[in-house]
C-alpha positions in Angstrom: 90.9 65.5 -46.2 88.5 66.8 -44.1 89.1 69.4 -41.1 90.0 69.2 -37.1 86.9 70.0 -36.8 85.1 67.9 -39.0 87.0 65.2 -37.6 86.0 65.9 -33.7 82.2 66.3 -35.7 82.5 62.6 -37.0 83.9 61.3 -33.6 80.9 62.4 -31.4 78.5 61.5 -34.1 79.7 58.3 -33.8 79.1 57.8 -30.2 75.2 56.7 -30.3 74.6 59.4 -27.1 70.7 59.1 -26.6 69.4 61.1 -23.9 70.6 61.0 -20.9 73.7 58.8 -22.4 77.0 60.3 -23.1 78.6 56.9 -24.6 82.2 58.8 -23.7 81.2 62.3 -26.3 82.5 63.8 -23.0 85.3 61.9 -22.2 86.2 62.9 -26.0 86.0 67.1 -25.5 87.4 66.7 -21.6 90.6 65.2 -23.6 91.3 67.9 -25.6 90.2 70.8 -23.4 92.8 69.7 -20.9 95.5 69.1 -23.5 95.0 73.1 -23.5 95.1 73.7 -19.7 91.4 73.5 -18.8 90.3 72.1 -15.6 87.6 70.1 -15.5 85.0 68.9 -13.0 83.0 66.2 -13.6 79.2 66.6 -12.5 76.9 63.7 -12.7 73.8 64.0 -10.8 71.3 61.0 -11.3 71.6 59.1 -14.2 73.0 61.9 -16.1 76.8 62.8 -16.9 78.0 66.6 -16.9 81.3 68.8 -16.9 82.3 72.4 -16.0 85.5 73.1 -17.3 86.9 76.2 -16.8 90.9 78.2 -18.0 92.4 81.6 -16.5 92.7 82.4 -13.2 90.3 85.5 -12.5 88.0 88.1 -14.9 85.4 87.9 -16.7 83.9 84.2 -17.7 82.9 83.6 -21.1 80.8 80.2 -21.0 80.4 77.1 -24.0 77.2 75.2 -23.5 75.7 72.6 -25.1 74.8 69.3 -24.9 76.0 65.6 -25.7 72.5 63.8 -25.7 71.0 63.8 -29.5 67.0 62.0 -30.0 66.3 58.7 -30.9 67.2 58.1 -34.3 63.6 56.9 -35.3 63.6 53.9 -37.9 66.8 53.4 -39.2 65.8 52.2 -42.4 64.5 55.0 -43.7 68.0 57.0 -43.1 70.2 56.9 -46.2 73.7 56.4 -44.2 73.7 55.1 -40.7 72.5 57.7 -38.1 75.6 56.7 -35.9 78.1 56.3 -38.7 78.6 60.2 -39.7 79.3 60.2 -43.9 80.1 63.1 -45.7 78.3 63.3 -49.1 78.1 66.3 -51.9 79.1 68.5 -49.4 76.9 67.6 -46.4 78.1 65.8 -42.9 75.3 63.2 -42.3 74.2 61.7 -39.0 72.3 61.7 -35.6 73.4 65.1 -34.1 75.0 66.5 -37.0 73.3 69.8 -36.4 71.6 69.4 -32.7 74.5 69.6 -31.5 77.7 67.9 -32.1 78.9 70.0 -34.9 78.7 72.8 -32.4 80.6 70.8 -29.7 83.2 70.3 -32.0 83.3 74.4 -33.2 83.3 74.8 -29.7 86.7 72.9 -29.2 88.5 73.6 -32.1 88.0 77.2 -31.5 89.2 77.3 -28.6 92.6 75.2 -29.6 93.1 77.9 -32.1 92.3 80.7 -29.8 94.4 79.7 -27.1 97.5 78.6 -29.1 97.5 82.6 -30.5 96.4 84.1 -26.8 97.6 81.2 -24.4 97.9 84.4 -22.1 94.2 85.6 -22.5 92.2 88.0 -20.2 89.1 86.2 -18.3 88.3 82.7 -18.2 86.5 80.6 -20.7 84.6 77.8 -19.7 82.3 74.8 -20.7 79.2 74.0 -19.7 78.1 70.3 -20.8 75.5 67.7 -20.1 73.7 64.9 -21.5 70.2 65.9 -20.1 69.0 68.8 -22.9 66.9 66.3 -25.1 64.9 64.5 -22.2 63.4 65.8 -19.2 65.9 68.2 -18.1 66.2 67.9 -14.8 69.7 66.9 -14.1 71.6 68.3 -16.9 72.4 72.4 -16.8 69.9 73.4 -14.2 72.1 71.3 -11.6 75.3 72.5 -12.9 73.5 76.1 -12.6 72.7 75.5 -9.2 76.4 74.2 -8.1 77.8 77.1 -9.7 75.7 79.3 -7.5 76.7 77.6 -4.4 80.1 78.5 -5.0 79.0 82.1 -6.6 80.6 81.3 -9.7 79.0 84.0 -12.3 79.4 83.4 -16.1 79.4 86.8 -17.7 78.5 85.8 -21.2 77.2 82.4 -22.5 77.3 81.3 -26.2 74.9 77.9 -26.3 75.4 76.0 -29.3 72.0 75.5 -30.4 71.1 75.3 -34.2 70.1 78.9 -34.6 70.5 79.8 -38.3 67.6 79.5 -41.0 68.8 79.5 -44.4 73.3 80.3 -43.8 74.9 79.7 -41.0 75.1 82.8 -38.9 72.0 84.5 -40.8 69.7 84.2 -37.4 71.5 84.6 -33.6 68.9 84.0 -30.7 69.3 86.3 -28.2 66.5 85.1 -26.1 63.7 82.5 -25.9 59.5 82.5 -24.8 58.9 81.1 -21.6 56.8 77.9 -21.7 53.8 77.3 -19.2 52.0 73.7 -19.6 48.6 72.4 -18.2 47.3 69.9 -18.1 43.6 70.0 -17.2 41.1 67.1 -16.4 37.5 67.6 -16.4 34.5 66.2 -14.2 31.5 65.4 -15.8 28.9 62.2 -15.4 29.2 59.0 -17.7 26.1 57.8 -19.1 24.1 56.9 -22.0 23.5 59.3 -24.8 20.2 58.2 -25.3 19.6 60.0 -21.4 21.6 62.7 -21.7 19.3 64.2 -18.8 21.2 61.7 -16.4 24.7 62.7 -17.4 27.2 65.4 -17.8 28.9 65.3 -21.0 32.3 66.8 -20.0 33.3 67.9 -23.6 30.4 70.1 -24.4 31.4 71.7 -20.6 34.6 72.3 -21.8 34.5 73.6 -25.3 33.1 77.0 -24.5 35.9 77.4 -22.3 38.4 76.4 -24.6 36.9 78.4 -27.3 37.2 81.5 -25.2 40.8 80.6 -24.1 42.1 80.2 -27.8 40.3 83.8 -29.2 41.6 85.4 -25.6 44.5 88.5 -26.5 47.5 87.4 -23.5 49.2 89.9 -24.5 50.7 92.3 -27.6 53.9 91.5 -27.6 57.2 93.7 -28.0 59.8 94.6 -30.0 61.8 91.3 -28.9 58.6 88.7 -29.0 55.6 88.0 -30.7 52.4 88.1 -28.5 51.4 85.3 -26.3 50.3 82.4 -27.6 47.8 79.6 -26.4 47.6 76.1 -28.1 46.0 73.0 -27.5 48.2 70.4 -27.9 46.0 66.9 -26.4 42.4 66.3 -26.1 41.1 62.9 -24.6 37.7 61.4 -23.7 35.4 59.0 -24.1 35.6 55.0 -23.8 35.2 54.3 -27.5 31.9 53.4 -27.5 29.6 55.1 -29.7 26.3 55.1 -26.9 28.3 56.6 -24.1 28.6 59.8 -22.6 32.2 59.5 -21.2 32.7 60.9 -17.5 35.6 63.2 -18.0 38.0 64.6 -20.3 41.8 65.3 -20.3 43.1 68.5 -22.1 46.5 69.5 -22.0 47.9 72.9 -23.5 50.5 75.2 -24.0 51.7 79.0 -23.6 54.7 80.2 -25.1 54.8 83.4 -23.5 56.7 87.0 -24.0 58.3 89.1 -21.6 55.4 90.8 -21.5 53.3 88.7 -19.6 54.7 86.5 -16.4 53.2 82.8 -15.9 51.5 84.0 -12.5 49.3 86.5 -14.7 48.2 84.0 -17.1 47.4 81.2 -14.5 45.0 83.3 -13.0 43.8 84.9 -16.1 43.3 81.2 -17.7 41.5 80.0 -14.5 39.5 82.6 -14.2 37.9 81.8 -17.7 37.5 78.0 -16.5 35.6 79.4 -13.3 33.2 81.6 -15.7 32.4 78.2 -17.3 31.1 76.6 -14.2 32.3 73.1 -14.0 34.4 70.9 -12.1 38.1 70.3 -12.8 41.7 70.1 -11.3 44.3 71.4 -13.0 48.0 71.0 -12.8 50.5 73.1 -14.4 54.1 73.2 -15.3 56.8 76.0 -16.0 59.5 75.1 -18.7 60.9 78.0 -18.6 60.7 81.8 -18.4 61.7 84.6 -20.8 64.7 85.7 -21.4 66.6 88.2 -23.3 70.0 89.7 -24.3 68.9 92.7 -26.4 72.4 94.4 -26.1 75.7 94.5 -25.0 79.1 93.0 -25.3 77.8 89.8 -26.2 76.0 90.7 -29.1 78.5 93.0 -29.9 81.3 90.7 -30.5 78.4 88.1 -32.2 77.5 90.2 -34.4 81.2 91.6 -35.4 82.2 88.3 -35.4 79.4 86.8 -38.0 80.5 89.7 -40.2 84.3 89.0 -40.7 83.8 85.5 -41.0 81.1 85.6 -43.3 79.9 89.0 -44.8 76.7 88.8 -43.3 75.0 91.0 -41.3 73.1 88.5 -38.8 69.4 89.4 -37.5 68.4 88.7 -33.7 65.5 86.4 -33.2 63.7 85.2 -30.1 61.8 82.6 -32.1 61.2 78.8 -32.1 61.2 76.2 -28.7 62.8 76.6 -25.0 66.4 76.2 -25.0 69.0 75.2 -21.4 69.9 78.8 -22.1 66.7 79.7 -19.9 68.6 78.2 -16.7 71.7 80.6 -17.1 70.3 83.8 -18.6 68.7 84.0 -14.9 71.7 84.1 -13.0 72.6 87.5 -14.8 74.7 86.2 -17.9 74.2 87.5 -21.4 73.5 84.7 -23.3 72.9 84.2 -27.0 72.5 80.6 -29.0 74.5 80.4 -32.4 74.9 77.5 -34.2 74.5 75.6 -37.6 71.2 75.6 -39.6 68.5 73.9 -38.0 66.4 72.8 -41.2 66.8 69.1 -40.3 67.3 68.7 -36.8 65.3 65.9 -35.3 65.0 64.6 -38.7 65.9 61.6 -40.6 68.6 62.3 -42.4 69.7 64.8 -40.0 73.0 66.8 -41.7 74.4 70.0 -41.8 76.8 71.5 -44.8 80.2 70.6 -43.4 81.9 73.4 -44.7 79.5 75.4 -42.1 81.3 74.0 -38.8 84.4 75.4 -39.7 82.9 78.8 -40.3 80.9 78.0 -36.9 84.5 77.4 -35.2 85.7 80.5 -36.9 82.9 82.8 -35.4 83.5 81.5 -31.8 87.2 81.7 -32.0 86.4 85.6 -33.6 84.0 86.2 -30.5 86.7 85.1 -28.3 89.1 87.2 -29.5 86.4 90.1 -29.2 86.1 89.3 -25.8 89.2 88.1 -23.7 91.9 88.6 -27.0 
């Protein structure tokens, strides 16, 4: 027999929810949140389906988020189950969002079942947060939902997103912040011609390189106790027609900066440009802001994360602000505390994607503990 949460787990894994589709995964949770007195709102803006659900009257709001949208499976073949048909072997849940996020989704729910059946007469307000737009482009999913709430200056007070946090156990690693990410994406100018006459051209690579060298050994930043320094990558590099005799006429360069609090994005724009300028060549340049910083080093939040991680399972948790961007960089800005806990992330994105089953229902254990923490 497996678990209520297991079961919701298997359910949603079994809707094939690539982003931005829900395939009814919300339909699913709105069920059972109202079965439990939630109200719900539904939220679609574009092509892509959200809810805010929300229980109590006034206090305090202590937010679920998360996300119903998983990644392409890749080739099917090479799983050993179904990606879409979740299968429980030796002690592992298999299947296409097993870890990012659905197992959380489902901790999320049956937590709050549990919690509200002992406190049906909590303090605060708990409250979900879910779209389908976290594994695409992003840009009608929680950042919409963010904004409507601030049009009707709805505050969450803490926010538990149900990222895949942990390393090694489940609960060994919370996030309790994330680098900001600043993309560019730089194209430059130079004069096609033969190699045999370089004279007559402008190879755009060898104007480049310097730069780029200079970019890459370049100290943003130090760090603090929360981040690691600044760091610059190169993640694209494209020129040249293919031919071996030809001196292409310009080269595309995109890279990366996963920045600390320590440095904003406006200081290493003009930083980074004014490295390109030193290099004296033509380009345009266009960047992009993911995300900024954000952090939770203390409070009630952890608090109760931290307490909670230790009753259920011994351990005493670390705080990291490693690894990619996460939706909880459109809510930490509004003033929330927000922290990411969820299952080990070891294969998310993978084939084979699974997660050890008996770790959602010590995941739905911690969030029912934080919520007794906060609003028992």
């Amino acid at each position: 027999m497996t678990s209520p949460t297991l079961q919701l787990a298997c359910q949603l894994i079994e809707k094939a929810s690539v982003t931005p589709e829900d395939v009814g995964c919300q339909a699913l949770m709105i069920t059972r949140l109202e079965a439990i007195g939630f109200s719900v709102e539904h939220l679609r803006f574009g092509d892509v389906d959200n809810f805010w659900a929300i229980r109590g009257e006034s206090g305090p709001i202590l937010a679920f988020a998360g996300h119903t949208d998983v990644v392409p499976t890749g080739d099917e073949r090479q799983w050993q189950t179904p990606p879409f048909e979740p299968t429980i072997k030796d002690g592992m849940l298999y299947g296409r969002g097993a870890a990012d996020m659905k197992g959380s989704l489902a901790a999320m729910i049956t937590a709050c079942e549990n919690f509200v059946a002992e406190y049906p007469n909590h303090s605060g307000r708990i409250a979900f947060l879910i779209t389908s737009d976290e594994e695409g482009i992003a840009i009608n999913g929680t950042v919409k939902v963010i904004e409507w709430l601030e049009s009707r200056n709805e505050k969450i007070s803490w926010c538990l997103v149900g990222e895949p946090s942990s390393t090694k156990d489940v609960g060994d690693i919370i996030k309790n912040g994330r680098r900001g990410s600043l993309g560019c994406e730089l194209t430059v100018k130079g004069i096609q011609g033969h190699v045999a006459y370089p004279h007559l051209a402008k190879n755009p690579i060898h104007l480049v390189s310097p730069a780029l060298a200079e970019l890459a050994a370049e100290n943003w930043d130090e760090g603090n106790d929360f981040f690691p320094a600044t760091s610059f990558q190169v993640s694209n590099f494209n020129s040249g027609t293919g031919a071996t005799n030809v001196i292409p006429g310009e080269a595309k360069i995109i890279f990366n900066f996963r920045f600390s609090t320590e440095t904003t994005d406006e200081q290493l724009r003009e930083r980074a440009e004014t490295i390109l300028q030193k290099h004296n060549f033509e380009y345009d340049i266009n960047w992009s802001l993911s995300g900024q910083p954000f952090l939770t080093a203390a409070g009630e939040l952890v608090d109760a994360a931290v307490n909670a991680i230790k009753k259920v399972t011994g351990r005493n948790t670390q705080l990291s602000t490693a690894g990619g961007t996460s939706d909880g960089r459109f809510i930490a800005p509004t003033g929330a505390q927000v922290l990411e806990l969820g299952p080990v992330n070891a294969t998310i994105h993978q084939i084979n994607e699974c997660v050890k089953a008996e770790d959602l229902d010590k995941l739905s254990n911690m969030y029912q503990q934080i919520l007794v923490e906060l609003l028992g």
